[in-house]
C-alpha positions in Angstrom: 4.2 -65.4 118.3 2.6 -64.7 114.8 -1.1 -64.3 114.6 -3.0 -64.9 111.6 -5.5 -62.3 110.1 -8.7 -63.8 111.4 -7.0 -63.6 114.7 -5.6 -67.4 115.7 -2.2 -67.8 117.0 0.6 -69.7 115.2 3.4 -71.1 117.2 6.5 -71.9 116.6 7.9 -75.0 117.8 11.9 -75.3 118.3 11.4 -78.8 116.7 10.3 -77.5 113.3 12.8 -74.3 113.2 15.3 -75.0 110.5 18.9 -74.3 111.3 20.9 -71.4 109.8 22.9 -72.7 106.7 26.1 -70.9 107.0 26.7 -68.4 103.9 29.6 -69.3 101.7 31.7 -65.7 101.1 34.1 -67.5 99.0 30.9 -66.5 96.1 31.4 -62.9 95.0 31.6 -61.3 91.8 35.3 -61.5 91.4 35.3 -65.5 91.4 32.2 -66.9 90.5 33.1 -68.3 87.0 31.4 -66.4 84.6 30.5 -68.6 82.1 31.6 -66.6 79.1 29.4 -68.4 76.1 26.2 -67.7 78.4 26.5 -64.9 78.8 27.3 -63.4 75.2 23.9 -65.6 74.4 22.0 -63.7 77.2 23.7 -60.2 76.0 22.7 -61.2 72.2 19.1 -62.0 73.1 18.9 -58.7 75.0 20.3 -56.8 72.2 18.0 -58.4 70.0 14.8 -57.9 72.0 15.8 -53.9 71.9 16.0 -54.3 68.2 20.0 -53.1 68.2 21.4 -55.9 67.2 21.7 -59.3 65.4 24.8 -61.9 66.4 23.8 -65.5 66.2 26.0 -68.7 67.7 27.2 -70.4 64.8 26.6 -74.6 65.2 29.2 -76.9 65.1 27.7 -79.1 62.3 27.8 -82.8 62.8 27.0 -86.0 61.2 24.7 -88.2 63.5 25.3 -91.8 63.3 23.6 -93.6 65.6 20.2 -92.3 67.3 18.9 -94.3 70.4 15.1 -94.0 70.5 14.5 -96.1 73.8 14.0 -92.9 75.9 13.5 -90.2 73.0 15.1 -89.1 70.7 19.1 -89.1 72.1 22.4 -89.1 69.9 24.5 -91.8 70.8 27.1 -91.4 67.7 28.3 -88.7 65.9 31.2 -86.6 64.3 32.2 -83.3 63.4 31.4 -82.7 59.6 33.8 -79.9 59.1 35.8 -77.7 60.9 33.8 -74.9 62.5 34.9 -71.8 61.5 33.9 -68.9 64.9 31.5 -68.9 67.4 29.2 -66.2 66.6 28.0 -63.9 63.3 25.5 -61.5 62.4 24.4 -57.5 61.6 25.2 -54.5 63.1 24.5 -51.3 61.5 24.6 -52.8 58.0 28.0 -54.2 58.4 28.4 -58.5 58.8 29.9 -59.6 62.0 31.9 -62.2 63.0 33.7 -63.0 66.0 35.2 -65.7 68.2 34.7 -65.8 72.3 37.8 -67.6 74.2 38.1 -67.9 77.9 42.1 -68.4 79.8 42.7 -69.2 83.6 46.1 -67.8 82.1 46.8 -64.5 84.4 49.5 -63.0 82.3 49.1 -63.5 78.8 46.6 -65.0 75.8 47.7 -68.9 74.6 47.6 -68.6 70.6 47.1 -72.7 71.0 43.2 -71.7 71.8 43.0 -70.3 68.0 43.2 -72.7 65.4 44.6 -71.8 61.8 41.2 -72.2 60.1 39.7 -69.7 62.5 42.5 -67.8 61.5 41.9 -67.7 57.4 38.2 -67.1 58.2 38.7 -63.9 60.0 40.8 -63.0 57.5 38.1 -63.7 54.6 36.0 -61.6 57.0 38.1 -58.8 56.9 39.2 -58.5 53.3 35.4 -58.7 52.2 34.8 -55.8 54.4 33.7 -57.5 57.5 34.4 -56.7 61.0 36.1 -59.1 62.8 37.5 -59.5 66.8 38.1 -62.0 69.1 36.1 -61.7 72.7 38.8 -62.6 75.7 37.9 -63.5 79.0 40.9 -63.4 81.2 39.1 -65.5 84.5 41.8 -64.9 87.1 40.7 -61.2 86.5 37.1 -61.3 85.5 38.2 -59.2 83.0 36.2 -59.6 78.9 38.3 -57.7 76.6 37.4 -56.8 73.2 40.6 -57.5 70.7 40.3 -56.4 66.9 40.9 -59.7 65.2 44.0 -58.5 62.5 46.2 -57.8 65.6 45.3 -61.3 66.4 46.3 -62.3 63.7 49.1 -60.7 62.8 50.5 -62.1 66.2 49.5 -65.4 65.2 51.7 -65.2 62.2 54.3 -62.8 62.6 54.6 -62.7 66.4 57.8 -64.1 68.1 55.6 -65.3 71.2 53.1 -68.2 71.4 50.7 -66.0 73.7 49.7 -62.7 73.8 50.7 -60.8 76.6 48.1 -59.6 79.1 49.3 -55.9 79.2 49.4 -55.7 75.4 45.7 -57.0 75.1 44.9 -54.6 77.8 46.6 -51.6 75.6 45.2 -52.5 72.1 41.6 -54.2 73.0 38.5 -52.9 74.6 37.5 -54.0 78.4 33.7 -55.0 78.1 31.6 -53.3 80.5 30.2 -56.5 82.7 26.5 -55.7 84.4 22.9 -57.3 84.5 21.4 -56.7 81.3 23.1 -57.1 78.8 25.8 -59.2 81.0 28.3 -58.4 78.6 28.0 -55.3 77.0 30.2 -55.8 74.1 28.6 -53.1 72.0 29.9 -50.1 73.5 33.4 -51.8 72.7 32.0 -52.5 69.0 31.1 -48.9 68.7 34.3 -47.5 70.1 36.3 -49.4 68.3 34.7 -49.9 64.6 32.0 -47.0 64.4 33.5 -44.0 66.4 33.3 -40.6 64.2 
């Protein structure tokens, strides 16, 4: 019996008891999807608010076509202007940025079909005009985020004998990106190890 505090009695009924839900346990940290975009966006907005850091997601421009007003302001038609190039640029320590963020359900090795060759010649404008560039690899099976420098990438891409990249290799040569609350993804220790270690 629960009493209120200026002393009446509350009951409760076994009519208006709700039954137990039963708990899924097939939800835990090692399969619950991370949704690697998100959280790169949450991680840059926590960076950002601590004044560390600057990465932007790059749009996908588009042409808009046909606009449907009925119901607000909703795009009905459109194409892709251009090619987009990666996901996400910025500033880090007075250096540009630029990177792109790929997710595989792959367990034992990287698909090179998720990199297009455009994405390819940017990252290497990046790098030849003193840039840093890396690719950002979830491995899902795992829940694993790896950090990869983007010239092995793409020295793979063009030399390599493969069409993926095996697991074990981007385990040896990459970064493994600490995974927590905030930032989800902190990618920045695997930046400073990686490009600013003395």
């Amino acid at each position: 019996m629960i009493k209120y505090p200026n002393g009446d009695k509350f009951e409760i009924h076994q009519s208006s008891r709700k039954k137990k839900m039963p708990i899924d346990i097939s939800i835990s940290s090692a399969n619950r999807g991370m949704n690697l975009e998100e959280d790169i966006n949450l991680s840059n907005d926590y960076y950002l608010t601590k004044n560390i850091l600057l990465i932007t997601k790059r749009p996908t421009p588009i042409n808009v076509v046909k606009v449907d007003y009925s119901k607000g302001a909703r795009i009905t038609d459109a194409f892709f202007q251009k090619q987009s190039t990666t996901d996400y640029n910025g500033v880090y320590q007075g250096r540009y940025i630029d990177f792109e963020a790929k997710s595989t359900k792959n367990r034992t090795s990287f698909p090179l079909a998720n990199i297009s060759s455009h994405q390819i010649n940017h990252l290497k404008h990046v790098i030849q005009f003193g840039g840093i560039a890396f690719f950002i690899i979830q491995f899902e099976f795992y829940n694993e985020v790896y950090l990869l420098d983007a010239s092995y990438v793409i020295d793979f891409y063009e030399n390599g004998k493969r069409k993926s990249i095996p697991f074990f290799q981007i385990k040896e040569k990459g970064c493994l990106i600490v995974q927590g609350y905030n930032p989800r993804l902190n990618y920045l220790d695997a930046i400073d190890d990686m490009y600013f270690k003395k």
